[in-house]
C-alpha positions in Angstrom: -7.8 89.0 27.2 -7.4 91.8 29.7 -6.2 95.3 28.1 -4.7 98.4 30.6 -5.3 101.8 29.5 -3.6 104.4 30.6 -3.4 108.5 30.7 -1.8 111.2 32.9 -4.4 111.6 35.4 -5.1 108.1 36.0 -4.9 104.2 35.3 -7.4 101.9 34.6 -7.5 98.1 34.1 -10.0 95.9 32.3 -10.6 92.8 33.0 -12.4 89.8 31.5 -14.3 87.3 33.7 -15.6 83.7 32.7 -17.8 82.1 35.2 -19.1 78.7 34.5 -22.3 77.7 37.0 -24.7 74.7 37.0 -28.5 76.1 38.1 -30.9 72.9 40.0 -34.2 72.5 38.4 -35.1 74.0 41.8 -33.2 76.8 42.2 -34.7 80.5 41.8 -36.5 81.5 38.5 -34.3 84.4 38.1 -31.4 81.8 37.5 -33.4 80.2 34.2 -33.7 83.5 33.0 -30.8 84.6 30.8 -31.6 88.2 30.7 -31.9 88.3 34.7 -28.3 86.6 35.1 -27.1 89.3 32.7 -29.0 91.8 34.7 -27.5 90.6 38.2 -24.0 90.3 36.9 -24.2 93.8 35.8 -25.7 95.2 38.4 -23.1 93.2 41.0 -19.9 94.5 38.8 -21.4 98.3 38.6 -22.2 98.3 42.8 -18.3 97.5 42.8 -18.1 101.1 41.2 -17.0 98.5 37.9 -17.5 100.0 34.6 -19.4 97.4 32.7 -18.8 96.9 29.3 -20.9 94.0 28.4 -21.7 90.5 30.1 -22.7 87.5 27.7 -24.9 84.6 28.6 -25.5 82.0 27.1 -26.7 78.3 27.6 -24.1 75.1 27.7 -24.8 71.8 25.9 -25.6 69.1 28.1 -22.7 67.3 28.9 
């Protein structure tokens, strides 16, 4: 659920994001790594000038 704060000087919006990804047995290490997606997603959102509240990982069943 996205909230909007707001105050005289300026307004600010926050945002919730779901992405949903499949990683190949192949792919880079990072991407097996929970704590390096988290790391990467951060670090992408905060080089947007994005205050980052918190990300969440975590692994899907098998379908």
């Amino acid at each position: 659920m996205a909230t909007t704060l707001q105050n005289a000087e300026t307004k600010t919006t926050t945002y919730t994001m779901l992405v949903i990804f499949t990683v190949h047995p192949d792919s880079d290490q990072n991407l097996h790594d929970q704590q390096a997606i988290r790391d990467e997603a951060q670090s992408w959102l905060e080089s947007l000038d994005a205050t980052v509240h918190g990300v969440s990982i975590r692994k899907s069943e098998a379908a």
